[in-house]
C-alpha positions, 0 to 999 in steps of 0.5 A: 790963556794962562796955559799959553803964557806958560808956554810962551814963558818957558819958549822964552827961558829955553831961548835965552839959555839957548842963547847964552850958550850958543852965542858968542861974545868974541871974535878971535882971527886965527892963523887961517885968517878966520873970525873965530866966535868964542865965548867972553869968557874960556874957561875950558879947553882942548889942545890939539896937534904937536905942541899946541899943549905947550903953548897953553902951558907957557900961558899958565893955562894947563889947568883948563884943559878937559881932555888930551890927545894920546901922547899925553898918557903915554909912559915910555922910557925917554921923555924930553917935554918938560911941559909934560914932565911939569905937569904929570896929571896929564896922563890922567885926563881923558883921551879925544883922540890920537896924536899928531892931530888925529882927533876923534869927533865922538870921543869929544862929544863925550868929554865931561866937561864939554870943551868951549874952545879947541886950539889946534896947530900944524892945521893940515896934520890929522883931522881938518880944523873946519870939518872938526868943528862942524862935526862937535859944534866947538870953535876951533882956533887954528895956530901957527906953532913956528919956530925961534928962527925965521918963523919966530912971528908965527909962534909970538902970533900963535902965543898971543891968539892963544893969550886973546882967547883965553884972557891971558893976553898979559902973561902972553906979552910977557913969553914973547918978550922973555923970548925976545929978552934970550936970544938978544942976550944970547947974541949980545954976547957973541956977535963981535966974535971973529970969524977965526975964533968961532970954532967949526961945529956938527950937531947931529942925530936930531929927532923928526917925527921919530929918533935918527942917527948920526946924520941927522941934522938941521943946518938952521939949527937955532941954538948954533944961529943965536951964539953965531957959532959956525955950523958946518951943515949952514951955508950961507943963503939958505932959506926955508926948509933948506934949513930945515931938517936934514939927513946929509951924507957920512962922507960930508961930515968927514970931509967936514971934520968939524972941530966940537960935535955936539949930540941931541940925545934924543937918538938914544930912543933907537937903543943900544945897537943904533942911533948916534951915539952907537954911530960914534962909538963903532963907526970907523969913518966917525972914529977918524974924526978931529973932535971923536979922537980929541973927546969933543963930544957933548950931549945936549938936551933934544930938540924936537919931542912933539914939536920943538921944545923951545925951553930947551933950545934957549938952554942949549944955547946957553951951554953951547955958548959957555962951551965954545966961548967961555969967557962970554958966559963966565955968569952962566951956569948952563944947568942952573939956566935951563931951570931958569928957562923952565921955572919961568915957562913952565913953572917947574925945573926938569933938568935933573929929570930930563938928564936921568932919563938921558944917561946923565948924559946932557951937557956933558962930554959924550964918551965915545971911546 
């Protein structure tokens, strides 16, 4: 008998501490529209897919992570992710799997400490977020990683299921209406501007999963939209991915002839002999240009760098403004803003750091002569 009850006492234990672990206490509904269970309490964690990291960091919540994806300890020469660069201890955790979602159930499984929660953007990228989470038993929560465009919904939407899960849903009101508090300073500023007064300008060799030249643009470019500058690639009635990613044609541009070009140095990943700046440089075509033959060139910080660094498009638009419309931004100082911008989501101001790796070449005239 008193063998019986020990047994039933320790079925008992084993089944309460199987409960504690197994069963969750909250429902969190992801972009998928699932209902995600979840631990009250998430105290460990994995990000998967681009940007999801960024997210986590904007939410003051790096330090739960257990794991990265193999981007994160990648050392390379250029690196345009100021939550990265904040953060420089990523590089030492252990790897669950390849960028750009490609995650490996098994190298999961053997991370110690076993993450409660894996949050997981650009869901059809890599590996999918339901088999995922079958093959690890570990809920996966998926997001909508947006834009500051017309996406901006899904990236708040995605700031503040990330602020639920973790309970930091206070910090994630505050990103959003930090956020929300630039781009409406930012238009504030420039929307009562004549539409003779707004100067016509290019951005090009924008990054799209990897470095491009010269023709490399996007006609929604965000920096350009928020300070109503008059980009040449935009025409209006653009929607969806028309104003997206864009490679347009050399004969466009010069027809074009815009008056100030601007440069996303991250072409200058492509070296010497290629990219945009090299482009500008020995390209005939571009050598005729108004704003190439004027010096109306300058670097900005890039744009994508896994995804997009949203830090850094609020501070190119801050320098663009000050550039095209200077006695708008007579208060701004664009370097100083940027770590302005990065102190408060990142913890940290990486200007100086990002410039060095760029050939101190960001906010600047770009010589192309």
């Amino acid at each position: 008998m008193k063998k019986g009850l020990v047994f039933l006492f320790a079925g008992i234990l084993v089944f309460s501490l199987f409960s504690n672990v197994c069963y969750a206490d909250q429902k969190i509904v992801d972009a998928m529209g699932r209902a995600v269970s979840i631990p009250d309490k998430v105290e460990k964690v994995i990000c998967s897919g681009p940007g999801c990291l960024r997210l986590l960091t904007y939410l003051q919540a790096q330090d739960r992570i257990v794991g990265v994806d193999d981007m994160e300890t990648r050392r390379t020469q250029f690196d345009a992710r100021p939550y990265a660069l904040a953060n420089p201890q990523f590089k030492d955790y252990p790897e669950f799997g390849s960028f750009r979602g490609h995650d490996n159930p098994e190298q999961i499984l053997v991370l110690e400490p076993q993450p409660q929660v894996i949050f997981k953007t650009y869901a059809t990228m890599g590996h999918d977020p339901i088999e995922l989470s079958k093959k690890t038993g570990i809920p996966v929560i998926v997001l909508n990683y947006g834009d500051l465009g017309d996406n901006r919904d899904q990236l708040f939407q995605a700031i503040r299921i990330m602020g639920q899960a973790l309970g930091q849903d206070k910090r994630a009101e505050e990103v959003v209406a930090f956020f929300e508090s630039a781009i409406q300073d930012l238009h504030d500023r420039t929307k009562d501007i004549p539409e003779d007064k707004r100067p016509s300008c290019y951005i090009g060799g924008i990054a799209s999963k990897g470095p491009h030249g010269y023709q490399s643009t996007e006609p929604g470019y965000p920096p350009l939209a928020f300070i109503h500058a008059n980009n040449v690639a935009y025409s209006t009635g653009l929607k969806g991915k028309a104003l997206m990613h864009s490679n347009v044609a050399k004969e466009k541009i010069v027809d074009w002839d815009p008056e100030i070009l601007f440069l996303d140095l991250s072409t200058l990943q492509m070296g010497d002999q290629s990219g945009g700046l090299y482009e500008l440089k020995t390209d005939p075509a571009y050598a005729a240009l108004t704003a190439v033959q004027k010096g109306k060139v300058y670097g900005v910080l890039p744009y994508n760098w896994y995804s997009r660094n949203y830090g850094s498009i609020l501070a190119n638009a801050y320098y663009m403004g000050k550039l095209i419309y200077p006695d708008r931004f007579e208060d701004v100082a664009p370097r100083a803003k940027a770590d302005e911008i990065y102190s408060y989501l990142i913890g940290k101001g990486v200007f100086e750091v990002m410039n060095q790796s760029f050939q101190d070449l960001v906010f600047k005239p770009v010589p192309v002569k």
